[in-house]
C-alpha positions in Angstrom: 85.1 47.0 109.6 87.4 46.6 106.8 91.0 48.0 106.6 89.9 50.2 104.0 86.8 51.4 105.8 89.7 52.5 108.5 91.4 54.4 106.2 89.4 56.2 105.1 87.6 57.4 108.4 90.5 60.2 109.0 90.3 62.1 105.2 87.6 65.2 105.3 86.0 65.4 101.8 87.1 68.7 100.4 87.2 69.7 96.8 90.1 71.9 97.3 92.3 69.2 98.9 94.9 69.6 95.9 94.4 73.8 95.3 97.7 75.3 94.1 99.1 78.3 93.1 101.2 78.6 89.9 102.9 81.9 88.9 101.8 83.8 85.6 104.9 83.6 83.3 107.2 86.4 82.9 105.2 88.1 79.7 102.4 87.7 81.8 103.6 90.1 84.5 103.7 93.7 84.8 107.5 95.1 84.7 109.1 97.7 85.9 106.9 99.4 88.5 108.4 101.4 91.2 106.0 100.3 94.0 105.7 102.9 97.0 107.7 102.0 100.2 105.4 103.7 102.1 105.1 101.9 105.6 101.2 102.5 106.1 100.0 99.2 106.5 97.6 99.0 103.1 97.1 97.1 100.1 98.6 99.8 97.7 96.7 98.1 94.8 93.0 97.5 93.4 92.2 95.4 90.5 88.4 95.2 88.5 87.9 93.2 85.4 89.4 96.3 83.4 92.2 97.7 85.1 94.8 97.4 87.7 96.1 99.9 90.2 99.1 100.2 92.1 100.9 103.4 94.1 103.8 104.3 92.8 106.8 105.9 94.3 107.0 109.6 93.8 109.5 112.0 94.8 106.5 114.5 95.9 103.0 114.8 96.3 101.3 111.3 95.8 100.8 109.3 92.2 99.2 105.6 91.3 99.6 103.9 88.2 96.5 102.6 86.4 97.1 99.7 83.6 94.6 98.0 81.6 94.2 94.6 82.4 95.8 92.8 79.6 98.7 95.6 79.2 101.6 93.1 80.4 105.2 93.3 79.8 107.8 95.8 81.0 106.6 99.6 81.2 107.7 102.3 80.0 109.3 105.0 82.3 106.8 108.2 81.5 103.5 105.7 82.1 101.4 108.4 82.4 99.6 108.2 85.9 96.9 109.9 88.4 99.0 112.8 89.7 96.2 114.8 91.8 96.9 114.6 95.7 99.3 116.2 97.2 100.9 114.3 99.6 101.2 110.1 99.6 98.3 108.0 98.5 97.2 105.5 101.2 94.4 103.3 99.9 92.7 102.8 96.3 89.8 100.9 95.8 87.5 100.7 92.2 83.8 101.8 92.4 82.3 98.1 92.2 79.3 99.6 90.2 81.0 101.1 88.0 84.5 99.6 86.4 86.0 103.5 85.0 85.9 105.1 88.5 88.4 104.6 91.0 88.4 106.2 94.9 92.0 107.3 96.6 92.8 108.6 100.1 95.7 110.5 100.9 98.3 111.7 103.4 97.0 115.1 102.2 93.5 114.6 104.1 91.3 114.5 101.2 89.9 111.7 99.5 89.0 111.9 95.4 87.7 110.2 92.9 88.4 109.6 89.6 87.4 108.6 86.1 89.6 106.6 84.0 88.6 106.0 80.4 88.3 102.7 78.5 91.6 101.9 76.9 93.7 103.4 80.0 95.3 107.2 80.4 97.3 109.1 77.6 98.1 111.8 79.7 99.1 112.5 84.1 95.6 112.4 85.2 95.2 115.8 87.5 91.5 116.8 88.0 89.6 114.4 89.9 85.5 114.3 89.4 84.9 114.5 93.2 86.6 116.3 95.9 86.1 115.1 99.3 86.7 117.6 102.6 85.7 116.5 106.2 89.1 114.1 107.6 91.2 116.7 110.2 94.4 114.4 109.7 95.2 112.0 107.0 93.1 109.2 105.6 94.0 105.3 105.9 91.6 103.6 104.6 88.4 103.6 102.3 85.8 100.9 101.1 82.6 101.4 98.6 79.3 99.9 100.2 78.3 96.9 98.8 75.1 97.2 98.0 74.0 101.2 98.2 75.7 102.9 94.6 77.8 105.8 95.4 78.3 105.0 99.1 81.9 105.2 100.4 83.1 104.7 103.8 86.7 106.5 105.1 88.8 106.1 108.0 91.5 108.8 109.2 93.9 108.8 111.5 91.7 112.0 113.5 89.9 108.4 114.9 86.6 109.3 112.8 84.9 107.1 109.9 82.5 109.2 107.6 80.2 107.7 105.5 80.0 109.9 102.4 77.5 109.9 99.1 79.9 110.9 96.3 77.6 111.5 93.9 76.4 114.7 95.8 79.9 115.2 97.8 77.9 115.0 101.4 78.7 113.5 104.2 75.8 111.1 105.6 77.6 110.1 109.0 79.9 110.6 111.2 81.0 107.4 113.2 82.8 108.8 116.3 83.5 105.5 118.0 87.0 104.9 118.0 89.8 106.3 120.8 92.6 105.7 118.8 93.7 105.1 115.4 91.8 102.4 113.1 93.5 99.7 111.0 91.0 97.5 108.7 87.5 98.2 107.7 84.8 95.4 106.2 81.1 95.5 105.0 79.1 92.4 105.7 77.7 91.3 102.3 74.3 93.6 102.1 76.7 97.1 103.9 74.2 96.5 106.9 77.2 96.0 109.1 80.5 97.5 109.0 83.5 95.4 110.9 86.5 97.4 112.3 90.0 96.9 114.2 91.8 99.8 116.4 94.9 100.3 117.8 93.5 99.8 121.1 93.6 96.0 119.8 89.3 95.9 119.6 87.0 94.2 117.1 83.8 96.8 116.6 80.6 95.6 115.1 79.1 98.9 114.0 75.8 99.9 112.6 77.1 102.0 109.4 73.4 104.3 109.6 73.7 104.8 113.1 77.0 104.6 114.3 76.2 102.5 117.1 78.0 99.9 118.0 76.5 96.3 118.2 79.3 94.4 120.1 82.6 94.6 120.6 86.2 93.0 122.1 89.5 92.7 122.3 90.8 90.6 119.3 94.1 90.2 119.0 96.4 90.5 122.9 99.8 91.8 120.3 100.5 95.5 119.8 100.8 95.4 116.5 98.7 95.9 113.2 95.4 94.2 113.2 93.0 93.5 110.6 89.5 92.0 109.7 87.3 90.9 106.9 84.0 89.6 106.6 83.5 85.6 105.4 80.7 86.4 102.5 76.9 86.3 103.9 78.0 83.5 106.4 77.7 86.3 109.6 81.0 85.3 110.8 84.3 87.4 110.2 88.5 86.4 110.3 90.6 88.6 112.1 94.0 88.6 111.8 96.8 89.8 114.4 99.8 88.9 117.3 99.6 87.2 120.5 101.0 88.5 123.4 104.4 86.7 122.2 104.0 88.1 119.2 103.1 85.1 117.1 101.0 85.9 114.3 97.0 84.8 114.9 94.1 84.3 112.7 90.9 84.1 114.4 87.0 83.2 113.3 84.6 84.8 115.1 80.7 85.0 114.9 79.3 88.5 114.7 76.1 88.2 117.0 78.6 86.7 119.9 82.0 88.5 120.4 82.4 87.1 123.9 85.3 84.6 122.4 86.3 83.4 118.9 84.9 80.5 117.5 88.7 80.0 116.7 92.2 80.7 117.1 94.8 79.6 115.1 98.8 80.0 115.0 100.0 81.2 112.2 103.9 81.6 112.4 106.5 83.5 114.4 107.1 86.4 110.8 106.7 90.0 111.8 104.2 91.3 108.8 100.9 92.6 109.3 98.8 89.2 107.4 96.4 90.7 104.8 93.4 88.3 104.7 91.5 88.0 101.4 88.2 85.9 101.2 86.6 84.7 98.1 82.6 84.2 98.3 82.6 81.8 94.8 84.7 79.3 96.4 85.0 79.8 99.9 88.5 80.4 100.0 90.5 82.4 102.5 94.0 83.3 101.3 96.4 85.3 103.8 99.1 87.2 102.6 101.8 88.7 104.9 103.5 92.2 104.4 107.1 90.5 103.3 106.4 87.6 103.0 107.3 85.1 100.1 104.4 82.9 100.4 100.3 83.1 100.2 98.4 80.9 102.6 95.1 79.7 101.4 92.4 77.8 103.5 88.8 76.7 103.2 85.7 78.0 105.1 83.2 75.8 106.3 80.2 76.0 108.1 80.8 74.0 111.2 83.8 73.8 113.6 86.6 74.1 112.8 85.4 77.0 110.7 88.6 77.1 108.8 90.7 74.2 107.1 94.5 75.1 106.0 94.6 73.7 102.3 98.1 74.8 101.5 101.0 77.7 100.5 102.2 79.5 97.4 105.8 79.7 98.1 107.9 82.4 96.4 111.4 84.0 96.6 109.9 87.1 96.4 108.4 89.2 99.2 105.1 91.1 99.0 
């Protein structure tokens, strides 16, 4: 065997080997945005190919911003924004069948939906085209279905999950599976199966039609914030939480066989909830930490070791 033949035996073919991230110039960005500093551990923003959303910072009730996508530069103080709930918003997320109607959950229990018009708002946005009753106690969290139009999923902090059709303003299902208070959500690719992480520090596998829950265990060992998302249409998911020590953890794990993760990985010894993002085109995984100055990305493979760490955007300033 020749010395190059050696060499190269140790370097994985990857496309991706020399990914990196470079930062939109400053008339690029969007300025002057008073972001909420609300604690609840959520994304705060939701992006389509139109607009962008982000919660604000109000001093009452609960307010997000929506921008078209190409209106960069500094803003101006009056941007006129969606002004309906009345208490914090908690989660956004933009109908993904339709690019004008966006979803928000609220501190105030209720979770509504509205249309935005081409071109952005003129005016505070205050009536919402769907009004939705049925959480006891606030709402966390909400994702569309993937694959059913006008299917939305919500998760409250009264431990229930409802599966609602927003077109008609029912509720098709009640998922009462959870003892305490639940902290990410996921669809598989088709919405057959819906992934979840509690505060009693479980991974569910849940049946959205039924409610039933097709396996289950405990993910991450740490007290803190856990969350989940699905890889694509690969059946496996990445969870992300702390050890026992509190080190922060990603882990893959195959959804037909939750008896032990197909693996575990140390992230760092940072106190922010990770945020993992996954992107089906390329097969990228990118983990972003609440606080954090940098964005992680990895690749996703089929075959052990699942995940390969490609490298980090490093920034001065935090998320």
């Amino acid at each position: 065997m020749t010395n190059s033949q050696l060499w190269f035996r140790g370097v994985r073919s990857s496309k991706f080997r020399h990914v990196f991230g470079l930062p939109a110039k400053r008339e690029r960005c969007y300025d002057n945005i008073m972001i909420t500093k609300n604690a609840h551990d959520s994304h705060f923003c939701s992006v389509n190919p139109k607009f962008v959303a982000i919660v604000t910072e109000v001093a009452g009730g609960g307010a997000f911003l929506v921008l078209p996508i190409d209106k960069v530069g500094r803003l101006e103080f009056n941007t006129s924004k969606v002004t309906g709930h009345r208490g914090p918003v908690l989660d956004i997320k933009w109908n993904p069948f339709n690019d004008n109607i966006i979803a928000s959950c609220s501190d105030d229990c209720t979770i509504k939906l509205w249309y935005i018009p081409d071109g952005g708002l003129h005016n505070n946005l205050t009536e919402c085209i769907m009004d939705l009753h049925g959480h006891k106690r606030r709402v966390g969290y909400i994702e569309w279905h993937p694959t059913a139009e006008n299917v939305l999923v919500s998760a409250g902090f009264d431990y229930l999950m409802i599966l609602w059709d927003v077109g008609k303003g029912d509720a098709l299902n009640i998922i009462d599976c959870h003892p305490d208070v639940i902290y990410s959500m996921s669809f598989n690719k088709d919405g057959s199966r819906i992934a979840t992480t509690c505060k009693d520090k479980k991974l569910r596998v849940i049946d959205p039609r039924t409610g039933f829950i097709i396996s289950e265990t405990v993910c991450h060992a740490g007290t803190r914030s856990s969350k989940v998302a699905y890889l694509g249409g690969t059946g496996r998911l990445i969870t992300t939480g702390f050890s026992r020590h509190s080190d922060r953890q990603i882990s893959v794990w195959s959804e037909d066989n939750l008896t032990a993760p197909l693996s575990v990985d140390t992230v760092d010894s940072s106190s922010g909830v990770i945020f993992p993002y996954f992107d089906p085109d390329t097969n990228v995984l990118y983990l972003a930490g609440k606080g954090d100055g940098n964005i992680r990305y990895y690749e996703v493979v089929d075959q052990a070791p699942w995940i390969y760490f490609l490298n980090q955007f490093i920034s001065g300033n935090p998320q």
